[in-house]
N, C-alpha and C positions, 0 to 999 in steps of 0.2 A: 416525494420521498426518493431517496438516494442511498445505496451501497457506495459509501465515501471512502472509508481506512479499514482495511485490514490486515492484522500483523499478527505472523506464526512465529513462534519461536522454540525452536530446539535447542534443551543444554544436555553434553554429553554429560553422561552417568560418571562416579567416581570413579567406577572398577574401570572405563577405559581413561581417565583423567589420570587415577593413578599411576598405569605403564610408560605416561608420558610425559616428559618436563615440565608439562604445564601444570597452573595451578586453577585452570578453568577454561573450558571453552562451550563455545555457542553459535549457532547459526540462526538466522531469521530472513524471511520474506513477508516484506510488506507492499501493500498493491492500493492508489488513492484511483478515486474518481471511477471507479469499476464499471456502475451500473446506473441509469435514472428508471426507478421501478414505476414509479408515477410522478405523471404532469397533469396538473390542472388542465381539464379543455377549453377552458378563457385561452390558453398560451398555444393553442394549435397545434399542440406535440412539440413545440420548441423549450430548451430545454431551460430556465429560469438563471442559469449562473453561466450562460453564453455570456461569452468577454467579448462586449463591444468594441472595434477599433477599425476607426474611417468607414461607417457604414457595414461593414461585413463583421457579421456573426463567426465569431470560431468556437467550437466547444473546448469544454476544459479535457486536456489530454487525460489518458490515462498512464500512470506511471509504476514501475516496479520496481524493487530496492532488492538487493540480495548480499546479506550481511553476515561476514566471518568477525569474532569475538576472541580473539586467544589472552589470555591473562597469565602471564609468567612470573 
């Protein structure tokens, strides 16, 4: 089992929308690969979606997005 994706997303309210040119805005963070919550003990603790390349194991990064939305 794995914490894979997670995405927050905040849209600004009308009332501060409206004092400002736009016609919408939003912010969001999303976060992939977070956590491996469980491993099967056949796999030793290794992690099942280790990307194999020339013998060495690397695990999958973990990555973070930080996103502005403006709509005029």
């Amino acid at each position: 089992m794995r914490l894979k994706n997670v995405k927050l997303t905040y849209r600004f309210p009308n009332s501060f929308i409206d004092k400002t040119w736009m016609k919408s805005a939003s912010m969001s963070l999303s976060a992939h690969n977070l956590w491996l919550i469980y491993s099967d003990d056949k796999l030793n603790g290794v992690d099942p979606e280790f990307f194999q390349s020339g013998g060495v194991s690397l695990p999958l990064t973990k990555t973070y997005t930080f996103t502005l939305n403006f709509n005029f």
